[in-house]
C-alpha positions as CSV (number, residue, x, y, z in Angstrom):
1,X,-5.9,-7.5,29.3
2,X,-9.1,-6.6,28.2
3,X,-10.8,-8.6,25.2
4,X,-13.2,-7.7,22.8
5,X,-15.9,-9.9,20.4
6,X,-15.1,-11.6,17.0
7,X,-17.3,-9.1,15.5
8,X,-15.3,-6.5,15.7
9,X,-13.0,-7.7,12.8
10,X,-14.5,-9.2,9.3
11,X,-15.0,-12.7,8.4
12,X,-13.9,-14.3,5.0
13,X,-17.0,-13.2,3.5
14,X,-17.1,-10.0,4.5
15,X,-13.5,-9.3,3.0
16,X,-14.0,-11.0,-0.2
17,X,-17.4,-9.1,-0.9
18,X,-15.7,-5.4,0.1
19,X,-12.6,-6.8,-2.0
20,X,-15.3,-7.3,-4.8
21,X,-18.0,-4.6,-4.6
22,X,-18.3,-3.0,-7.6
23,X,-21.3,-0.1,-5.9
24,X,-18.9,1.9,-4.6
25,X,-16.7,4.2,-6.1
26,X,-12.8,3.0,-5.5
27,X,-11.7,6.3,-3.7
28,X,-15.1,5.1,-0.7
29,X,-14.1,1.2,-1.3
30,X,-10.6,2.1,-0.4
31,X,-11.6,4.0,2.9
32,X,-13.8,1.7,4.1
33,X,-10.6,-1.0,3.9
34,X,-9.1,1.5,6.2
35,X,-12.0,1.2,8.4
36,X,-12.1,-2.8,8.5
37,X,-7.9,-2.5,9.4
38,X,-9.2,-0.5,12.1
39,X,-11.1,-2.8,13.6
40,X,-8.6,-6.0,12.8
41,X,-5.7,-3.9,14.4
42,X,-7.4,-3.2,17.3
43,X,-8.5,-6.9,17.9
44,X,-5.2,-7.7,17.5
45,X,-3.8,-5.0,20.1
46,X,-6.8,-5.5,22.8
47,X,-6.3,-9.7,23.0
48,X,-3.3,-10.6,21.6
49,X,-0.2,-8.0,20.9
50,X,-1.2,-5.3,23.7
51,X,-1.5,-1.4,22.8
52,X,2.0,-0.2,23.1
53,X,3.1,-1.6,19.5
54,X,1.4,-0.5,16.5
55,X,0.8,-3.4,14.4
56,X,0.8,-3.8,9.9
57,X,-2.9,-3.7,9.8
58,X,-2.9,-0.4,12.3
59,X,0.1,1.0,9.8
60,X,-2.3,-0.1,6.8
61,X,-4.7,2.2,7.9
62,X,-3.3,5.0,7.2
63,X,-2.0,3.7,4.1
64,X,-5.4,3.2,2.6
65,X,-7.1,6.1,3.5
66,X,-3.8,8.0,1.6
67,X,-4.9,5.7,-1.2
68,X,-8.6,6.6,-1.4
69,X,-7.6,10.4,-0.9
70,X,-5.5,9.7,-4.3
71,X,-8.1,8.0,-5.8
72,X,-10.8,10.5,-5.6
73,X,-10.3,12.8,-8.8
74,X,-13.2,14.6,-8.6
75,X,-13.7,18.7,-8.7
76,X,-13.4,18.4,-4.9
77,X,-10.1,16.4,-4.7
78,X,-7.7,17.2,-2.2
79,X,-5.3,15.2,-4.2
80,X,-5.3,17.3,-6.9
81,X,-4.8,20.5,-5.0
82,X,-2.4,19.1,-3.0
83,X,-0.5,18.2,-6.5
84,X,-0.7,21.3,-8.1
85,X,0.5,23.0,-4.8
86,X,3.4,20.7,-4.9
87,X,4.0,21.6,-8.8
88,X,3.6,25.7,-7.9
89,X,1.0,25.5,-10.3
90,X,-0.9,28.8,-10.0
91,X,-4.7,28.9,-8.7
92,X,-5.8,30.2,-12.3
93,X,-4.3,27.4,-13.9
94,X,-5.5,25.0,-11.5
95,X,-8.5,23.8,-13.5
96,X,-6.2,23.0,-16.9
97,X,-3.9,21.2,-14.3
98,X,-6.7,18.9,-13.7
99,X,-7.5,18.3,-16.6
100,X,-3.9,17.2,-18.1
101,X,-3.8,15.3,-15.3
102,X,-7.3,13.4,-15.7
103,X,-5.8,12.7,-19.1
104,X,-2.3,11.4,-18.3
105,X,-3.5,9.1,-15.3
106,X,-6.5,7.2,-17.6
107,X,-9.0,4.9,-15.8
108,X,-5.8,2.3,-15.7
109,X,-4.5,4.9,-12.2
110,X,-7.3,4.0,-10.5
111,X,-7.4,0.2,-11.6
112,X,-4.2,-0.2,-10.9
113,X,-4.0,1.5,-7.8
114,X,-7.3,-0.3,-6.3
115,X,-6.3,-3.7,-7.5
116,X,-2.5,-3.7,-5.7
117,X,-4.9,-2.1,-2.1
118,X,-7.8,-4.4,-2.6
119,X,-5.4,-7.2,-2.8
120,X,-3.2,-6.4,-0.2
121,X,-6.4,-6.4,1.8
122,X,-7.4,-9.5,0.8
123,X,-4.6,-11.1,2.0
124,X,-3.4,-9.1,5.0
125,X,-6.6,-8.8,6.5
126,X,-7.1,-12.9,5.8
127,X,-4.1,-13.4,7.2
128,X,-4.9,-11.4,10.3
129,X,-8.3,-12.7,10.7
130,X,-6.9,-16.4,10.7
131,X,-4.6,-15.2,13.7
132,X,-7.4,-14.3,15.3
133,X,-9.7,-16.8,15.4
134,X,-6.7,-18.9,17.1
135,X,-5.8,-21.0,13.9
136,X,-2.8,-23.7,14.3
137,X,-1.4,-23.1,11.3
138,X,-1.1,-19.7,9.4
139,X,-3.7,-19.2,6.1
140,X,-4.7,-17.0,3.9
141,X,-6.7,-16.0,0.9
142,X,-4.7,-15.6,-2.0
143,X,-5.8,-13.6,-4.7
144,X,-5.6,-14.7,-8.2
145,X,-5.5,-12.1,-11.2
146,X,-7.0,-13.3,-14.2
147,X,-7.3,-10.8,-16.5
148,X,-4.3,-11.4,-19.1
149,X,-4.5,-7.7,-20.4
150,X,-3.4,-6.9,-17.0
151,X,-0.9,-8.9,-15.0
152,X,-0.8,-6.8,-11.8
153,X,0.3,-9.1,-9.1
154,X,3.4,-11.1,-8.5
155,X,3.5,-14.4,-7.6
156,X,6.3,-14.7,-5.2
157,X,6.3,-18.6,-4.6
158,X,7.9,-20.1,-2.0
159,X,10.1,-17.0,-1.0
160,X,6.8,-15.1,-0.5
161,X,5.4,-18.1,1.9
162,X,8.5,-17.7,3.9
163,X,7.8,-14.2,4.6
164,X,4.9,-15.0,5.7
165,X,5.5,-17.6,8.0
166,X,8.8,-15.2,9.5
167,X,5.6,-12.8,10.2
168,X,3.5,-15.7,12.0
169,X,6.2,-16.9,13.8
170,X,7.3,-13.4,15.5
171,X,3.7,-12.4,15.8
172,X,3.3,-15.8,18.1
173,X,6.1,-15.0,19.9
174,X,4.9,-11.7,20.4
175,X,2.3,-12.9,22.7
176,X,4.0,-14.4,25.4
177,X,6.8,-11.6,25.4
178,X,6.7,-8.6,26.9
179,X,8.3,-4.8,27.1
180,X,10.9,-3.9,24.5
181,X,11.7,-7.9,23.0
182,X,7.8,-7.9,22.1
183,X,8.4,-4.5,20.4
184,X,11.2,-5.9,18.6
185,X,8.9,-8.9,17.6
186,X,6.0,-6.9,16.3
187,X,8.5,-4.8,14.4
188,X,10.2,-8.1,12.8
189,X,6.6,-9.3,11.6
190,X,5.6,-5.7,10.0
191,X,8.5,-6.0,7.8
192,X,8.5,-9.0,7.2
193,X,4.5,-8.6,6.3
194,X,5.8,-5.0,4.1
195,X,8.2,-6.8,2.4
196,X,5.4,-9.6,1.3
197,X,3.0,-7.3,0.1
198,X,5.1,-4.4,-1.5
199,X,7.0,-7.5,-3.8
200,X,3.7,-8.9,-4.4
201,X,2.0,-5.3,-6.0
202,X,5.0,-4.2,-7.7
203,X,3.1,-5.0,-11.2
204,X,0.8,-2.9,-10.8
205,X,3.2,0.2,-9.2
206,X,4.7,-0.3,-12.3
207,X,1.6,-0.3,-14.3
208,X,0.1,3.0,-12.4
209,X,3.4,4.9,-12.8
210,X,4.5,4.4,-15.8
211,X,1.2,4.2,-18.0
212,X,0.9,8.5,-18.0
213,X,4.5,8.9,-20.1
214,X,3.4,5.7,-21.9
215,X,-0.1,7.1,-23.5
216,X,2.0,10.4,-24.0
217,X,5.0,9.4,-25.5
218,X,3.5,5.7,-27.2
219,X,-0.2,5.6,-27.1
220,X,-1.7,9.1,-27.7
221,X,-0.5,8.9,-31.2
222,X,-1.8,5.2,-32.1
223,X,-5.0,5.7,-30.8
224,X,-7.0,7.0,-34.2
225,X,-5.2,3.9,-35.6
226,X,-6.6,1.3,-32.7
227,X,-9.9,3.2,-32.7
228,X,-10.1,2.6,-36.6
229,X,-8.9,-1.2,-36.9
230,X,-10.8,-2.4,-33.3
231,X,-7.9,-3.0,-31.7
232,X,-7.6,-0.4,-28.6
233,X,-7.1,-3.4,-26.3
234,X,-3.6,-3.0,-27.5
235,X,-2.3,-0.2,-25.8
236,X,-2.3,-2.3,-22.5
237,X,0.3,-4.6,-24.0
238,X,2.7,-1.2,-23.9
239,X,1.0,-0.3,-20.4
240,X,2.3,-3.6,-19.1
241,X,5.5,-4.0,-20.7
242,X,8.1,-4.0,-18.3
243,X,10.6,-1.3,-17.8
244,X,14.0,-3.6,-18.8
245,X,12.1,-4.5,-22.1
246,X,11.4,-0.6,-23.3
247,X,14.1,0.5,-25.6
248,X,17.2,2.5,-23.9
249,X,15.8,6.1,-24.5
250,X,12.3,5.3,-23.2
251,X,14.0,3.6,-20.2
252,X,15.7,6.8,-19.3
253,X,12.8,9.2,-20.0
254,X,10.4,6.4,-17.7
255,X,13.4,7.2,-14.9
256,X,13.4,10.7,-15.2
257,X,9.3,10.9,-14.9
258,X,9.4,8.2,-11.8
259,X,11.9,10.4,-9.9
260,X,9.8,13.5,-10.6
261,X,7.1,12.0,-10.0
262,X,8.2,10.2,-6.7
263,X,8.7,13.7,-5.3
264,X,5.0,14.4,-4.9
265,X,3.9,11.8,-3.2
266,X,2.8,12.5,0.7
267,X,1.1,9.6,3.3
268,X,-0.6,11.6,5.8
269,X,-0.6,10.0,8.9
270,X,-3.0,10.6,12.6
271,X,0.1,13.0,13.5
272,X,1.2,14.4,10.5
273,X,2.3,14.7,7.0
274,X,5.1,12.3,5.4
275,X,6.7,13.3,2.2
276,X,8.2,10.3,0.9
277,X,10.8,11.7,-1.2
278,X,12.3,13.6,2.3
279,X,14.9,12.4,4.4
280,X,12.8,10.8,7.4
281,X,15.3,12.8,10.4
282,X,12.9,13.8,12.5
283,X,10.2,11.7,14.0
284,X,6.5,13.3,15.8
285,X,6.3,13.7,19.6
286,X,5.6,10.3,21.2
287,X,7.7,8.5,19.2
288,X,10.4,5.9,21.1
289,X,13.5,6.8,19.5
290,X,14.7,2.8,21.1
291,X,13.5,1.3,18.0
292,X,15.1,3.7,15.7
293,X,18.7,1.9,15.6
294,X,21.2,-0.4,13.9
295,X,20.2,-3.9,13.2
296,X,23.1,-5.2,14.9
297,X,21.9,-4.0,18.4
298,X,18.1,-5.6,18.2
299,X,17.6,-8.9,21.1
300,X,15.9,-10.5,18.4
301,X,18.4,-12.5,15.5
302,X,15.8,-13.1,13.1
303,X,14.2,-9.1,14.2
304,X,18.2,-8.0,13.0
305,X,18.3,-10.0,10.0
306,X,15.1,-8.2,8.8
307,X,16.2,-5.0,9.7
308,X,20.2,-5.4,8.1
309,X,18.6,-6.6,4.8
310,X,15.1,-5.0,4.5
311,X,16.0,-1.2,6.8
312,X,19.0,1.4,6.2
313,X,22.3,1.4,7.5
314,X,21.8,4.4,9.7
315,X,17.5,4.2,10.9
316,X,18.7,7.2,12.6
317,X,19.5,9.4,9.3
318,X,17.7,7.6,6.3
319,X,17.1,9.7,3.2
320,X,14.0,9.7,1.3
321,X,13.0,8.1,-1.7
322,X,14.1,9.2,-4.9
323,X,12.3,6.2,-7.0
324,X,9.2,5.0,-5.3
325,X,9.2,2.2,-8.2
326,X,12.7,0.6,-6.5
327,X,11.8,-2.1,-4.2
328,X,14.8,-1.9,-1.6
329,X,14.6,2.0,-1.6
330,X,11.2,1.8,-0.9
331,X,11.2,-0.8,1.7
332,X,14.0,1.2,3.6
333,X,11.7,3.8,4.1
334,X,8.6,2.0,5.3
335,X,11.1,-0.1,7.8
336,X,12.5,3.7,8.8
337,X,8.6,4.5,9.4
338,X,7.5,1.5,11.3
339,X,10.4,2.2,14.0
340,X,9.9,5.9,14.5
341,X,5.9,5.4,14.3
342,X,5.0,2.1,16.1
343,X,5.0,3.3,19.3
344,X,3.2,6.8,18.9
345,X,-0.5,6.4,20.3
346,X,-2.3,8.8,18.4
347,X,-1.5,5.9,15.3
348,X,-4.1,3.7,17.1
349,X,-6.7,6.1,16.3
350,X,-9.4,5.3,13.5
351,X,-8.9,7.4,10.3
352,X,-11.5,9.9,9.7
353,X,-13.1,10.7,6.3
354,X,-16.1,12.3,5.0
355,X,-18.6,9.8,3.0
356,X,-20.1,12.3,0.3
357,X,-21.5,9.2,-2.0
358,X,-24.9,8.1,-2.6
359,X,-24.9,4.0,-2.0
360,X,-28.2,4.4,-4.0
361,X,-26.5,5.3,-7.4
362,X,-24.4,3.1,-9.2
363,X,-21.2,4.7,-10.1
364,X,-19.7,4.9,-13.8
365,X,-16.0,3.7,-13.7
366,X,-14.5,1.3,-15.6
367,X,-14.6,-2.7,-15.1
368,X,-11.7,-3.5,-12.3
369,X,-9.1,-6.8,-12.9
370,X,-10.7,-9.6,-12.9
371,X,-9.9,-11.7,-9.2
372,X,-10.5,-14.7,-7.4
373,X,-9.5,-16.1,-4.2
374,X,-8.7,-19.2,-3.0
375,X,-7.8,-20.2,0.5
376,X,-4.3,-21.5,1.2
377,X,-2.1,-22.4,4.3
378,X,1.4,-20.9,4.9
């Protein structure tokens, strides 16, 4: 097997100062996350989990170059067009499109949006790193939100640990295995991993989705008045306010936007084009349709258990997601993706993106949430 130097994958310091650089603007920030789980996946692959098995950080990849591509709003954005494509929007209109849609999404889309990837970086890649550097015991750094007008993460206590240590476990074991029980293994820790890290950012899912029908339907109108008596801070007290606490007819008008909304959304891989809201039948040349089946037929008891409660019935014929905002809906998705996709080889490749912005200038976007990290073991 061949091996490759420590330098190919970031230390501590240089994930908390991407995690916290503030000279970048989020959409570059967020691609050049994709570029350090580039490198940690492939360390990962080339000494310790061989290169037949895509591993989280080589799924996370894609997943945060799909978040800077959404996070760049500019007259140029792909994310735009791709939206009002998807809304049949016509090419006249295009430039009013973009503009409602500035004004619905706020700066809080893309301080939500970066805080729930720059944290799951954080951690992940910490995590990973630890692994790495052949640690006894599993540790991370765990990011602390201190910003009390914006409570975006979770804190999932001692379940969250557990999931961690499930992934550490099956990732050891992962080592010494080989052929289809390592497959199994790897599988087992990128749900288990998945399931961490999509409880842990649900705050701010909810905070990014629901905040444009909030400023339309709660905040628009107050603003004169905020604006007037000082207080605009305010509206993020109806921003975070969580969905169970809004009254009945708001809670059905925040489900009806979520679902419509849901429908757009697209994660474009190194083979093709996901939309999340489609039934996930039909999976890219080079796939290994041996992962794509019942948790009752897995080697691996603990692999099973992961798959009956975190995966669909049927892998085989899993619809798509109607509400990206519901935690079990979404995670049988992703579980869906991670067996049809984590043995295509093209997913090993390193994500390609265009860097269009001068390090020289200081952007102008608004303050992120306040974090800190602090090291803990597992």
């Amino acid at each position: 097997m061949n091996t490759i130097t420590p330098k190919t994958w970031p230390s501590e310091a240089e994930i908390r100062e991407l995690a916290t650089n503030e000279n970048i603007p989020l959409y570059a920030e967020a691609y050049e996350i994709a570029v350090r789980y580039h490198g940690i996946s492939r360390a990962l692959s080339c000494n310790l989990l061989g290169t037949s098995d895509l591993n989280w950080c080589g799924f996370a990849q894609w997943s945060s170059k799909a978040v800077g591509a959404s996070l760049r709003l500019d007259n140029n954005s792909k994310f735009l067009r791709k939206l009002s494509q998807l809304n049949h929007i016509p090419t006249i209109f295009e430039p009013l499109f973009r503009l409602v849609t500035l004004a619905l999404l706020g700066g809080s889309y893309g301080v939500g949006l970066s805080t729930a990837n720059r944290t799951i970086f954080v951690e992940m890649a910490s995590f990973h790193t630890a692994i790495l550097s052949g640690k006894d015991e599993p540790t991370m750094l765990q990011v602390t939100d201190l910003d009390p007008d914006r409570c975006l993460l979770k804190d999932l206590g001692q379940p969250g640990r557990d999931l961690l240590c499930t992934a550490y476990r099956l990732l050891s074991e992962a080592k010494s295995a080989s052929g289809p029980l390592r497959g199994e293994l790897i599988l087992g820790a990128n749900i288990a991993l998945s399931a961490y890290e999509q409880d842990r950012v649900q705050p701010a899912l909810d905070y990014v989705f629901y905040r444009p029908i909030r400023w339309l339907l709660q905040v628009s109108w107050r603003m004169p008045y905020y604006y007037l008596r000082h207080r605009s801070g305010e509206r993020f007290d109806i921003y975070g306010r969580r969905h169970q606490d809004q009254p009945p007819i708001m809670r059905n008008i925040e489900d009806r936007w979520v679902r419509m909304y849901s429908k757009t959304l697209w994660l474009k891989t190194a083979v093709n084009t996901i939309m999340l809201s489609k039934p996930m039948t039909f999976f890219p040349p080079g796939s290994n349709p041996s992962l794509v089946r019942k948790a009752s037929t897995f080697e691996s008891q603990e692999v099973g258990n992961l798959v009956r409660k975190y995966g669909p019935e049927n892998p085989a014929n899993s619809p798509g997601v109607a509400n990206w905002l519901g935690y079990e809906e979404r995670m049988r998705f992703i579980v869906t993706y991670f067996m049809g996709y984590q043995q295509i080889e093209n997913m090993f490749s390193k994500p390609r993106f265009k860097r269009k912005w001068s390090p020289r200038k200081r952007p102008n976007r608004e303050p992120l949430s306040k974090l800190e990290f602090c090291k803990v073991a597992l």
